[in-house]
C-alpha positions in Angstrom: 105.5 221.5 62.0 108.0 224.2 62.3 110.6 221.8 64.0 110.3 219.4 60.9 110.5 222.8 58.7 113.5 223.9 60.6 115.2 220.3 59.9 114.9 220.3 56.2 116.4 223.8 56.0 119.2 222.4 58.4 119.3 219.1 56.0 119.4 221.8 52.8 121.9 223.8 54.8 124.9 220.6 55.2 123.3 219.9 51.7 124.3 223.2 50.0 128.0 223.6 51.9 128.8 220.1 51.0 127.9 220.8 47.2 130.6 223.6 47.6 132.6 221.6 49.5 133.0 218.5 47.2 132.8 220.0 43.8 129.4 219.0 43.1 129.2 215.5 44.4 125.8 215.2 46.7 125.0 211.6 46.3 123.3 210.5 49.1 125.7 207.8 50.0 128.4 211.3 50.5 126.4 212.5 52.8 125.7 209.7 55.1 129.0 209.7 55.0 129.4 213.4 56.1 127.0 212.5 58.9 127.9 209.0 60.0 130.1 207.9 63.0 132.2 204.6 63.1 130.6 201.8 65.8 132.9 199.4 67.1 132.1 197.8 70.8 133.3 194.5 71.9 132.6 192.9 74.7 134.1 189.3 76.2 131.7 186.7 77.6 132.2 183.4 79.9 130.1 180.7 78.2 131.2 177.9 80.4 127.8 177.2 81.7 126.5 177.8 78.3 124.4 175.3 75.9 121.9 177.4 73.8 122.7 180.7 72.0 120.1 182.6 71.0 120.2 185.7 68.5 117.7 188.2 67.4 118.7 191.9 65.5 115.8 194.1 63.8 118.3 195.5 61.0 121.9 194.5 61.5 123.9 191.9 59.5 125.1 188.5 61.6 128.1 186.6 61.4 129.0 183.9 63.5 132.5 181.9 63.5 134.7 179.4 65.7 137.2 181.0 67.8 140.2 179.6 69.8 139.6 181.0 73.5 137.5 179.6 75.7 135.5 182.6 75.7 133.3 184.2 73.4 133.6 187.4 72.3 131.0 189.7 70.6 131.8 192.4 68.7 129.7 195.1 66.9 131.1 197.1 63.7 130.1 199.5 61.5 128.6 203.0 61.0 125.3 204.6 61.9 124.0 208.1 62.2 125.5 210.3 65.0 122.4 209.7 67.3 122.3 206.0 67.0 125.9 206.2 67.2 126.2 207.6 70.2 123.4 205.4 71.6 123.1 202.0 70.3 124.9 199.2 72.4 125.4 195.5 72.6 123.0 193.4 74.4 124.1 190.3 76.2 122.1 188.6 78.7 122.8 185.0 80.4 119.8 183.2 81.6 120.5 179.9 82.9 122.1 177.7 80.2 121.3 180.2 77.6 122.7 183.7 76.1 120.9 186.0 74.4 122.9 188.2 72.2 121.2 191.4 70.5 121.9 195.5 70.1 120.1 197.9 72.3 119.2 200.8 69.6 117.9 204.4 70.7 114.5 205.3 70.4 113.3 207.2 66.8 115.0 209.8 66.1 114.2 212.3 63.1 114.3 210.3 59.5 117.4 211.5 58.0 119.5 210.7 60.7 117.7 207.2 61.5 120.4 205.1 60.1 122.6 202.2 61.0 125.0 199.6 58.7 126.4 197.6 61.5 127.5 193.6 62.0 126.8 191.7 65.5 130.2 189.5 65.0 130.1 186.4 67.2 132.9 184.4 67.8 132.0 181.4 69.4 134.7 178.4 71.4 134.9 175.5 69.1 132.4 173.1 71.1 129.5 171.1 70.3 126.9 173.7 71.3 123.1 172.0 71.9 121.1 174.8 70.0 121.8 178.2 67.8 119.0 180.7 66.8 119.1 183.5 64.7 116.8 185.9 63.7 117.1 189.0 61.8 114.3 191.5 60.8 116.6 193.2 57.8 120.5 191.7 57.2 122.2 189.1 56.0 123.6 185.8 58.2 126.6 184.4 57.9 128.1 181.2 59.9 131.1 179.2 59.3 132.5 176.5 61.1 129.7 176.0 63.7 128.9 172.5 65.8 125.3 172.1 67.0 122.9 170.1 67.6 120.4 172.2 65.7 120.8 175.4 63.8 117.6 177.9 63.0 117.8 180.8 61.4 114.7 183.0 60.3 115.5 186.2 58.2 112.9 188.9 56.7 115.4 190.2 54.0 118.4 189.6 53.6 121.3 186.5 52.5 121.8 183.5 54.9 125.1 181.6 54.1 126.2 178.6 56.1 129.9 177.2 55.4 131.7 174.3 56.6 130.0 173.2 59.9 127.5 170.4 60.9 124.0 170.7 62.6 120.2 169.8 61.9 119.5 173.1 59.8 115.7 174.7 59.8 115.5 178.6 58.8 113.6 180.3 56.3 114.1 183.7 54.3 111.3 186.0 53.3 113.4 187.9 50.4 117.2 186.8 50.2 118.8 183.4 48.9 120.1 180.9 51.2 124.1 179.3 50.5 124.9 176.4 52.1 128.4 174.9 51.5 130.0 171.8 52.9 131.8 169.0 52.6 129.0 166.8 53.2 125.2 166.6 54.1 125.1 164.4 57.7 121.8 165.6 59.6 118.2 167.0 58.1 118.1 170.3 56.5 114.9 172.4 56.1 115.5 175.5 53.7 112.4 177.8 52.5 112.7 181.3 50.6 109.6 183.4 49.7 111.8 185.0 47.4 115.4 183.4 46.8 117.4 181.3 45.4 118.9 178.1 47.6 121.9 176.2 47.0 123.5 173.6 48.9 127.3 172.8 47.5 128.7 170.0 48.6 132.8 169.0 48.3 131.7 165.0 48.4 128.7 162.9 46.1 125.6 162.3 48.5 126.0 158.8 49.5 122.5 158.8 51.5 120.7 161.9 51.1 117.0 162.0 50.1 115.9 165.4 48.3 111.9 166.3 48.7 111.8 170.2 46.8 108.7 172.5 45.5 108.8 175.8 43.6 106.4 177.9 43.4 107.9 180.0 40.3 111.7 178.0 40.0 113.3 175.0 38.9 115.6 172.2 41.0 118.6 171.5 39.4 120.7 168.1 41.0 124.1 168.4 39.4 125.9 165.1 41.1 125.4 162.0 39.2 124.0 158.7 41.2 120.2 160.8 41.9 117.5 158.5 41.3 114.5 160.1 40.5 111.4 159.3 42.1 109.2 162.6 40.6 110.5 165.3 38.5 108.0 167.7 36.9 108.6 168.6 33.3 108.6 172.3 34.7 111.6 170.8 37.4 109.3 173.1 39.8 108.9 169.8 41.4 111.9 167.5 42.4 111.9 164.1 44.4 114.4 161.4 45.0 117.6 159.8 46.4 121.2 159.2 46.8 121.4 155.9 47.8 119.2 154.6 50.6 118.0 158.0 51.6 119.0 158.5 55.2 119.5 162.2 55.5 116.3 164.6 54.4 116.8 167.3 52.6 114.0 169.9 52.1 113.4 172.9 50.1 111.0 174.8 49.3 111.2 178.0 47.3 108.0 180.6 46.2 110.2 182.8 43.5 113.5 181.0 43.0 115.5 178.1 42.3 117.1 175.1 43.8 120.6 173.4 43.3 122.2 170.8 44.9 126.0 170.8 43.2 
């Protein structure tokens, strides 16, 4: 008790010098600031040998992208408290076939200083990897110009956005919308938000692409013409039908949000 007493009158302390100290500006996000260290680590990895890459982060944003070396590189950036600073690292771990990628983060430390805004950037050889998994506990996932054979991604809160690559796509949001954006659809996609929008934009018309999507509280929205419509409710909560002959399944699901395929 007199250790948490003694931090808040060190917390009012930095408080009351940096109200003299900046004129009267205490926000909170000034003070983080005041109290915040800078976090960039990189580190360089051989993935020869490597087929799978697996990802998993409690509360750090993702972003994956094709590189031009042969090796990958993984970098992470940001800012964090001066104990997690000083503490948290990368985590990369081969196991046969497969690397893990993650951070190591410090034990808890006292509240105000528990903080970290940091990104776990991948960069990644262009090659046709077998499987990519991401998971993230709180932040937001981005990938562009990935090859695999299949792509999951599973996110508590935060925004997943998938640009300009090609895989058999399964992930699911809790609270955050989904984005993805291509020039076409070519293998299944399986998109679910608790609470989120999804879109899929495409750069080409569907030529064989069957849509199967349920709302719980949204509407579907198919924006291309040449959709044939096997069931559309007269809330759209409920959209079913094709381009074409169908050959390619997409489907969405969505608890509090909408869906549009444009």
């Amino acid at each position: 008790m007199r250790r948490l007493f003694g931090i808040i009158l060190v917390i009012a302390g930095i408080a009351g010098l940096y109200h003299v100290w900046s004129g009267g500006d205490i926000s909170l996000h000034r003070i983080g600031a005041l109290l915040s260290r800078e976090v960039n680590i990189e580190k360089a990895v051989d993935v020869g040998a490597v087929e799978h890459i697996r990802i998993h982060t409690d509360s750090a944003n993702v972003r994956i992208v094709k590189g031009e070396s042969e090796q990958a590189y993984v970098r992470l950036q940001g800012s964090a408290g001066r104990h997690y600073a000083d503490n948290i690292d990368l985590h990369v771990e081969q196991q046969g076939d497969t690397l893990e990628l993650g951070l190591e983060m410090p034990e808890k430390f006292w509240f105000f200083f528990n903080f970290a805004n940091v990104t776990l950037d991948v960069t990644l050889p262009e090659k046709q990897w077998n499987t990519v998994d991401v998971e993230t506990g709180s932040g937001n996932i981005t990938i562009d110009g990935l090859e695999t054979d299949s792509l999951a991604f599973d996110a508590g809160s935060g925004n997943v956005k998938l640009i300009d690559g090609q895989a058999e796509i399964k992930g699911k949001v809790g609270s955050g919308n989904i984005l993805v954006e291509t020039r076409e659809l070519l293998h299944d996609a399986d998109l679910k938000t608790g609470s989120g929008n999804v879109t899929v934009k495409l750069a080409e018309r569907p030529e064989s692409l069957h849509v199967d999507y349920r709302g719980g509280s949204g509407q579907g929205r198919i924006q291309w013409d040449g959709f044939v419509y096997e069931l559309e409710s007269d809330e759209r909560d409920v959209v079913k039908g094709s381009f074409g002959s169908g050959e390619v399944q997409l489907y969405v699901r969505t608890g509090s949000g909408n869906f549009t395929l444009k």
